[in-house]
C-alpha positions in Angstrom: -13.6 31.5 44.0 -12.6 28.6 42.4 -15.8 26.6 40.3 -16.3 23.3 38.8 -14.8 22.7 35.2 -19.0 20.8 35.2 -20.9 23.7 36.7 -21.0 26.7 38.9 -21.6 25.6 42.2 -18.2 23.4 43.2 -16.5 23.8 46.5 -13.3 23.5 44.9 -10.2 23.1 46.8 -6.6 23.0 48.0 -5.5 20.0 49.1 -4.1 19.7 52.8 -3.5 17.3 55.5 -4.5 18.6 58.8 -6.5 18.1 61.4 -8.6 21.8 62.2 -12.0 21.3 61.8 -12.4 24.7 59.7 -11.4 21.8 56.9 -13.6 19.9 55.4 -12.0 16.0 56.4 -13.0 13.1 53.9 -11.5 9.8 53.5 -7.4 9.8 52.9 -6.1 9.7 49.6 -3.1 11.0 47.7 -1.2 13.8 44.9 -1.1 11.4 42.4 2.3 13.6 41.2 3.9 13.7 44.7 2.5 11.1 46.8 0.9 14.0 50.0 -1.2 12.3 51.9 -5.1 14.1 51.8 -7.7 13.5 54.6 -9.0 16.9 54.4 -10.0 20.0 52.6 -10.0 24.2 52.2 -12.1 25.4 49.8 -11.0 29.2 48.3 -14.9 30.7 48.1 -14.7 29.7 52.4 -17.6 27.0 52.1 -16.3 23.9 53.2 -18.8 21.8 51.3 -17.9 17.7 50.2 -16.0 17.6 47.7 -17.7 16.1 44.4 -16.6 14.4 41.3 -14.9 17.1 39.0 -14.0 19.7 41.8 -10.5 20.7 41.2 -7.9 20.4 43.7 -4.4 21.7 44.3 -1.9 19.9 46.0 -0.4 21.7 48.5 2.8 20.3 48.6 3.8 20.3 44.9 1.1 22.6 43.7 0.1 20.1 40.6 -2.9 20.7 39.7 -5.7 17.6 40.1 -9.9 16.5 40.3 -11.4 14.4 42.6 -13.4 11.3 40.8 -16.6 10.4 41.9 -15.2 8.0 44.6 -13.2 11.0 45.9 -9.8 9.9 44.9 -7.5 12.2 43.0 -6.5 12.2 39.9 -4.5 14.5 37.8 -5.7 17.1 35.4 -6.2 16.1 32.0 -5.1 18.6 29.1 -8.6 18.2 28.1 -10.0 19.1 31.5 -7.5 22.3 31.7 -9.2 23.4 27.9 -12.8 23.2 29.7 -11.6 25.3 32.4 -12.9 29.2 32.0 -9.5 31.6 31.3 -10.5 33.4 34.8 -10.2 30.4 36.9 -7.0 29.2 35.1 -5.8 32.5 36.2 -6.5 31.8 39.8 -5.4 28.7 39.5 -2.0 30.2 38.3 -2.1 32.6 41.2 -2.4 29.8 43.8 -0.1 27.4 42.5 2.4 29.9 42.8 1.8 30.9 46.1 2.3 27.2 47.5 5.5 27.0 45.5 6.8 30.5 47.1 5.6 29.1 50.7 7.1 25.9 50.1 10.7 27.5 48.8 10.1 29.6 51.7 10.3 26.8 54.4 12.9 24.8 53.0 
């Protein structure tokens, strides 16, 4: 599961764009590295909570790794914020990234 960079109890997330309800849909934003359009949500741990400020987010079209702010935009990743982030969820982090950029090589 993938935890807040604040506390324990984050419903971190991928970021998609789709329209199944087992997402959790909030208001459209974008990958401030690619431009994907987000109206929606996954989180890896299954519970599809809100989204809250500091929850970290991977795009799932260019895998770049990003937070939401406390208006629920995204922003990138600060170096700072990757330092505060515990060595077993940078792993995961690791693991996921590289799964979107396998499925997106995959489809192209």
């Amino acid at each position: 599961m993938i935890s807040s960079m604040t506390d324990n109890c984050a419903a971190n997330v991928i970021l998609i764009n789709m329209g199944s309800d087992a997402y959790h849909h909030h208001k459209k934003t974008a990958c401030p590295n690619c431009g994907y359009s987000i109206d929606a949500h996954a989180a890896t741990d299954g519970v599809n909570d809100k989204p809250k400020k500091d929850d970290i987010s991977i795009c799932a079209k260019c895998a770049t790794w990003n937070k939401y702010t406390e208006d629920l935009e995204i922003v990138t990743l600060t170096e700072e914020d990757k330092e505060n982030i515990a060595p077993e969820l940078l792993l995961e982090m690791q693991g996921i990234s590289e799964r979107i950029k396998l499925m997106n090589r995959n489809m192209n």
